[in-house]
N, C-alpha and C positions, 0 to 999 in steps of 0.2 A: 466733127461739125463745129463750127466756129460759133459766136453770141456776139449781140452788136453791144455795145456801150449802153448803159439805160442813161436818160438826159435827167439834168434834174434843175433844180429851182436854181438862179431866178429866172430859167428858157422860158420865155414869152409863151412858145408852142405850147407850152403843159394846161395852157389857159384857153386855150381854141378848141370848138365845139370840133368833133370830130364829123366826116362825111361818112354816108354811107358804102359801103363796096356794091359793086352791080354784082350781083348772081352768079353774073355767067362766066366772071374771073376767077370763081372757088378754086373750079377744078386745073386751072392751069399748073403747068409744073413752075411757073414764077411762082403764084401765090403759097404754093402748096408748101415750097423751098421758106418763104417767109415764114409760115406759122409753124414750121419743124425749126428755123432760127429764133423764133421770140419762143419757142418752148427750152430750147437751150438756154440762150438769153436768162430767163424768168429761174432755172438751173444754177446756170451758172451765178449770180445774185444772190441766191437762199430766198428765192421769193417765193411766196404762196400765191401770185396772180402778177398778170404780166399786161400793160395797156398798149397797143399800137404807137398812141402820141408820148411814149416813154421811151421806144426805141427808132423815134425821130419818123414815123407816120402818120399822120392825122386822118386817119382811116378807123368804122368802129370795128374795131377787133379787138376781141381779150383773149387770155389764156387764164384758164381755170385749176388751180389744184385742186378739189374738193375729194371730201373720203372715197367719193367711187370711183376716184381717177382724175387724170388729166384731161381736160376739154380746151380745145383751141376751137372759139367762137366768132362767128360773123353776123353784124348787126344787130347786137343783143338789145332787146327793151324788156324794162323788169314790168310787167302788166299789172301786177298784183303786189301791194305792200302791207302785210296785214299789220292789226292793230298793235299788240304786244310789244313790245321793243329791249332791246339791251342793250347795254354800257359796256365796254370793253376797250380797252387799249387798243393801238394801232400804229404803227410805222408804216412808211412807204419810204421803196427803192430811189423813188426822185426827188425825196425830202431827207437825205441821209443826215441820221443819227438823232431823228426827232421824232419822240412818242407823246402822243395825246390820248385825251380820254373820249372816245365816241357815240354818241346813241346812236345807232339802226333799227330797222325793222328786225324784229327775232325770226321771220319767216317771209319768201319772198315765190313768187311764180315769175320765172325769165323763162323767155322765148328768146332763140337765138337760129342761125344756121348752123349747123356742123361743118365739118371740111370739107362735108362730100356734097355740101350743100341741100342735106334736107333740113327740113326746122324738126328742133327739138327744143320741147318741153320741160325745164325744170323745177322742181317744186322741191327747195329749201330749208334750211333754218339753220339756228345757231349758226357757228364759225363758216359755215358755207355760205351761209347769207350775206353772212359781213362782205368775204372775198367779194362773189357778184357784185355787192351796190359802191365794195369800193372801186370798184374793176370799171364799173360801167359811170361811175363819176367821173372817171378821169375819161371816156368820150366825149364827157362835156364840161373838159376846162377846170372841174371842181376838185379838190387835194382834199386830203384829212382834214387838213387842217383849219379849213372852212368850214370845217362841221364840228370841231373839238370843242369840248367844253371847256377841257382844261388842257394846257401841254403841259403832259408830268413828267419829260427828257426831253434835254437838249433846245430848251431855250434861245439860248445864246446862240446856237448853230443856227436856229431859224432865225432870229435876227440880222447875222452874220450875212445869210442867202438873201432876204426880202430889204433887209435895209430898216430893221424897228418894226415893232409893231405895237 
């Protein structure tokens, strides 16, 4: 199986709110063939999550590593962001070579579809949560790096992509 190119900054697209998918496209063998290729894709990378608008879609779909498994998601909203939060570093695939430091939520409830198109429920935390809210940031336009308190790698590279900051 093959993997598409992930796009990365300064692509305009990574900045664009992503649309919804209709339903009734889940089960097609188009869409299906897509989300077995952004789970390659997200593979191929060394990524722990994979956003649609990264392998040149503007569609909300993610792909999820999390400890129970790989989930490839249609339409995710995170419902629920509880209070608690953690700091943790973070890289992304379409910010290559740049780590910043980020607050999240420590625990999160995402509703999303599945492949087959039924909704599933997930209730989160730690390093799982992170994935989800970075995952479903980037349906809407938002990088790490929006959120980073501090870039502690790769500076200069993000300069280099944005033009200063």
């Amino acid at each position: 199986m093959s993997s598409l190119p992930i796009i990365s900054l300064p692509t305009a697209s990574l900045r664009e709110r992503s649309v919804e998918v209709d339903p009734s496209l889940i089960g097609t063998p188009d869409f299906q063939a897509f989300l077995d290729v952004m789970i390659e894709s997200m593979w191929a990378a060394d990524g722990v999550g994979l956003a649609a608008p990264q392998v040149g879609r503007n569609e909300r779909v993610i792909i999820v590593n999390l400890k129970s498994g790989v989930y490839p998601l249609v339409n995710p909203v995170i419902e629920k962001m509880f209070e608690a939060t953690i700091e943790g570093e973070e890289g992304c695939l379409s910010v290559p070579r740049v780590w910043g430091t980020v607050e999240r939520a420590k625990r999160v409830t995402v509703t999303a579809l599945n492949r087959h198109g039924r909704r599933e429920t997930f209730d989160v935390k730690d390093s799982d949560a992170v994935v989800f809210q970075h995952e479903v940031d980037h349906l809407d336009g938002i990088l790490f790096i929006d959120k980073a308190v501090e870039i502690t790698k790769g500076e200069e590279n993000l300069k280099a992509m944005i033009g200063g900051r």
